[in-house]
N, C-alpha and C positions, 0 to 999 in steps of 0.2 A: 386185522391191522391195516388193511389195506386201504379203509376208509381215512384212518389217520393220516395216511402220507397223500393223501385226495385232497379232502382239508387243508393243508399245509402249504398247497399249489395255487392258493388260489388267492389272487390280486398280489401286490409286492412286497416284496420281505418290509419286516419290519428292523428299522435301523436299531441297534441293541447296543450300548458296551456293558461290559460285566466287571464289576470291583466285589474283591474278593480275600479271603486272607488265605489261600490254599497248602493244607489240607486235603485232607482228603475227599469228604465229600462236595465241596469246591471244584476240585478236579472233575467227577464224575458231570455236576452240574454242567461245567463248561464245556466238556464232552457236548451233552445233550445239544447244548447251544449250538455249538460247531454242526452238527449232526442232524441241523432241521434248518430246511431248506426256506422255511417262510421267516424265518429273520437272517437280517446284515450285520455280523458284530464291526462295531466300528474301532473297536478297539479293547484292551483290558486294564484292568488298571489295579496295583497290588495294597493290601494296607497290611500293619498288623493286624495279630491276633492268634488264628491257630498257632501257626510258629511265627518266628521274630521276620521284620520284614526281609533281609537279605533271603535268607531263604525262601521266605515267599514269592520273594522276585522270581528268585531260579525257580522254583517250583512252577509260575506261572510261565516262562519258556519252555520248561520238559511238558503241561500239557499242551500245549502248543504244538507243539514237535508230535504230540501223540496223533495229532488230529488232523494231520498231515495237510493236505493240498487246501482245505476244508479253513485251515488258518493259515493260508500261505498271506504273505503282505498285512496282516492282521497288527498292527501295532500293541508293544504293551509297555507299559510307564509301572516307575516306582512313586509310591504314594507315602503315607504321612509311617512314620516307624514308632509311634506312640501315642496315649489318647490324647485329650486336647488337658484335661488336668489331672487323672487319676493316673497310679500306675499300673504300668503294662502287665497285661494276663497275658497268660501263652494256656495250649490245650494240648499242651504235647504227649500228656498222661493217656488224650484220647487218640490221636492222630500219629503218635509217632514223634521221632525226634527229626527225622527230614521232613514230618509230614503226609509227603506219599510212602508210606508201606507197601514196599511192591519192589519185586525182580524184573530186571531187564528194561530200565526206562531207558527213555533215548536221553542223551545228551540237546539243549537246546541248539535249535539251530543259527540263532542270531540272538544279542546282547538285546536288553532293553533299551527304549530309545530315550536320547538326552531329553530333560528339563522333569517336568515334576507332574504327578499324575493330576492335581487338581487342576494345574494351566489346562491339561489336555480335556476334563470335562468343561471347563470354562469354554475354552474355544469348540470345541465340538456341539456343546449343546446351542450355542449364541448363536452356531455356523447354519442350526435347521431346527428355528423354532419351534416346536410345539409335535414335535417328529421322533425324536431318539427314547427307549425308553432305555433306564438305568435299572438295571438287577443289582443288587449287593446281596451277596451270601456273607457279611462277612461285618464287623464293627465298623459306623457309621462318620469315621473319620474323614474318610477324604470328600466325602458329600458336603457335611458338615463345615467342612473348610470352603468348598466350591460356594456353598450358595453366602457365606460370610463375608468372604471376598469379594462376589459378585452377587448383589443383593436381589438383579432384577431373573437370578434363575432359576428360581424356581416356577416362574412362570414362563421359563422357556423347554423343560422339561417335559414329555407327553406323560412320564408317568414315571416313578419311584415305586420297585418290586422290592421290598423288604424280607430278607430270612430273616428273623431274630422277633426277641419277646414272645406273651404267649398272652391267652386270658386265664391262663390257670398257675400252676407251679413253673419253679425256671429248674434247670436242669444243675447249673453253678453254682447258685444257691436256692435256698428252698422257694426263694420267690421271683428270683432271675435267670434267665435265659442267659446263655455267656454272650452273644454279641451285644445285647443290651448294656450286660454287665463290664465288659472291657472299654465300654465309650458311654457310660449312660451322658454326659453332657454334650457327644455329637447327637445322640438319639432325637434328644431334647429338641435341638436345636430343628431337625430334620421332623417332627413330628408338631412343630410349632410354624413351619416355615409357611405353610400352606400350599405347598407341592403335594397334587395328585400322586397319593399315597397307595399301595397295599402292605397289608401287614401280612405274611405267611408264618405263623408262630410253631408255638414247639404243640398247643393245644392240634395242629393237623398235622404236621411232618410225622409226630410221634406215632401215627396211625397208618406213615408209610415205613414198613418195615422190609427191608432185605434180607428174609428169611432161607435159610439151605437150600429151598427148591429154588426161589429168585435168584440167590447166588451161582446154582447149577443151569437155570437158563443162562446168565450173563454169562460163562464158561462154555456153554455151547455151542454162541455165535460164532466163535470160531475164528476170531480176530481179536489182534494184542488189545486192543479198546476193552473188548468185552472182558478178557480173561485181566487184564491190570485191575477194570473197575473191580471185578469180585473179589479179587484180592484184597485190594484196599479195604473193601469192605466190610471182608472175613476180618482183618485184621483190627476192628473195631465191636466186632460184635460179643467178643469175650465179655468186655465190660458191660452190653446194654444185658445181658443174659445177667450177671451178676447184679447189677444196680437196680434195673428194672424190671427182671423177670419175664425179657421178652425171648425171640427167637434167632432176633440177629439187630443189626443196626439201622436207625433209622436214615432215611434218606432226605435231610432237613432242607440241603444248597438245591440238590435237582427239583426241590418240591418247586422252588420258587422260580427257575427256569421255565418251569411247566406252565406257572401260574401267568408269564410272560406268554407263552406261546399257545395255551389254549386254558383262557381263566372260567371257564365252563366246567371245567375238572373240580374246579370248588366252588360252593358257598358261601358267598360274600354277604356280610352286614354292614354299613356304615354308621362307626360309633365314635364317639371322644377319645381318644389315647394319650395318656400322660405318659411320663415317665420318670421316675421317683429319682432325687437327686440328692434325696438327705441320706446322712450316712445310717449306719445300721443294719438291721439285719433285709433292708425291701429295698436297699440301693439298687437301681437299675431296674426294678417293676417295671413291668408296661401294666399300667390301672388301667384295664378296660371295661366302659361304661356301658356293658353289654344291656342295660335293661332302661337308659335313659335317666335316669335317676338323678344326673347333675344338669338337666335342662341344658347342657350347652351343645355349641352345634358339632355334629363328626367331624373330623379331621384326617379318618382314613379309613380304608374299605381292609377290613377283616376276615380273613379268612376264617371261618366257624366249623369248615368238614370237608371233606376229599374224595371222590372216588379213587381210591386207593388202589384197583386191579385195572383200572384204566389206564392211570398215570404210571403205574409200570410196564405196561405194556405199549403206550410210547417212549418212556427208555429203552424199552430192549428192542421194540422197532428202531428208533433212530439210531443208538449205539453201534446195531449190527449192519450198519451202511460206512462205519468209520474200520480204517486199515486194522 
């Protein structure tokens, strides 16, 4: 592990904010972020989704509060509380009804700050062209609104780290992803914009699993960081055991942190991405043109496979550096 945190030191962080609808594995993810030292989050920013946005709010001050000195000054903004025209999904079946499933969280340390999360991606991205990269674990609303409003941002963006969609089956429904599925007309909008794109789907998270021995490392460490994440995570993996016959839960939001912080851990292809907006049973697909077949050009770099024992094992290195 020792290589990893070698790696990590070398030249200057990368400037990062993270939008997100936390959740649980939101949490974990933003963890990770806090918790490596080669990026500067500039801030967080909340949408719906897992749960309804209030709570998401709070939710993203209690992780905040988790990740102590690590987010001290760290600004986070309230973002959009519904999609831009479907109605709102919530994932509370998986997540919990606060979201974070877990004993003994801290109480946040400070309120969210006034105005509105897309002002704050507007002015932060305008502020260093071509410099911050955006992670969203989470429905694609407040992007969506930002580069709408401001049409020249996507080309002020270094890069847009996507959780959500998949090239294969969605998990919400049989052919949607749920953050796809909670905003497919922000997706749309964010996968037409022509912002340097990644897509981190459910085709590779699904192959990072939080299995009983991962879960008993994360307990290990030996700090409230570790032992909250496995909680949480125990506290979803009834249902992957039950629905999909796995060993525990998948780690979908941190996958795509990772993919920010060392995109070597996967497999990228650059291909077409649509995203399906008629209604029915493929509302919110991400169609991806993995074989070239519609002659048009990519629009975003796809994750296709993961070293999977890698990328846990900078979780659980970086993890075990937080209180």
């Amino acid at each position: 592990m020792l290589s990893l945190m070698v790696a990590s030191l070398s030249g200057p962080p990368l400037p990062v904010i993270l939008d997100g609808d936390p959740g649980l594995d939101d949490a974990v993810a933003w963890l990770l972020a806090f918790a490596s030292p080669e990026v500067q989050v500039q801030g967080v920013t909340a949408v719906h989704g897992n749960v309804p946005l209030r709570r998401g709010v709070r939710n993203t001050g209690v992780v905040l509060a988790l990740a102590g000195e690590r987010a001290q000054g760290v600004p986070y903004f309230a973002g959009a509380d519904r999609p831009l025209l479907r109605e709102e999904l919530t994932a509370t079946q998986i997540h919990g009804e606060t979201g974070l499933p877990a004993e003994g969280l801290p109480e946040p340390v400070r309120p969210p700050e006034a105005g509105h999360a897309v002002d704050f991606l507007i002015r932060t991205l305008r502020a260093s062209p071509g410099q911050v990269t955006l992670v969203a674990s989470g429905p694609l609303t407040n992007v969506a609104l930002a580069f709408r409003l401001a049409p020249d941002l996507p080309q002020q963006v270094r890069e847009v780290v996507w959780m959500g969609g998949s090239t294969g089956p969605g998990n919400r429904t049989p052919a949607a992803e749920f953050n796809a599925l909670a905003d497919p007309h922000a997706a749309d909008i964010v996968f037409r914009s022509g912002a340097p794109l990644r897509m981190v789907g459910l085709n590779v998270t699904m192959q990072c699993i939080a299995t009983p021995e991962r879960l008993e490392q994360l307990r290990s460490l030996g700090n409230r960081a570790g032992a909250v994440s496995a909680q949480m995570l125990e506290f979803y993996a009834g249902v992957y055991r039950e629905r999909y016959g796995l060993s525990g839960g998948a780690l979908h939001d941190p996958l795509a942190v990772a993919a920010a912080l060392r995109p070597e851990l996967l497999t990228w292809r650059p291909m077409p991405v649509a995203v399906e907006l008629n209604g029915g049973l493929n509302l919110g697909r991400t169609v991806c043109d993995l074989y070239g077949v519609t002659g048009q050009a990519p629009n975003a770099q796809v994750a296709v496979d993961v070293d999977a024992p890698a990328f846990f094992d900078l979780l659980l290195e970086r993890l075990g550096t937080l209180p």
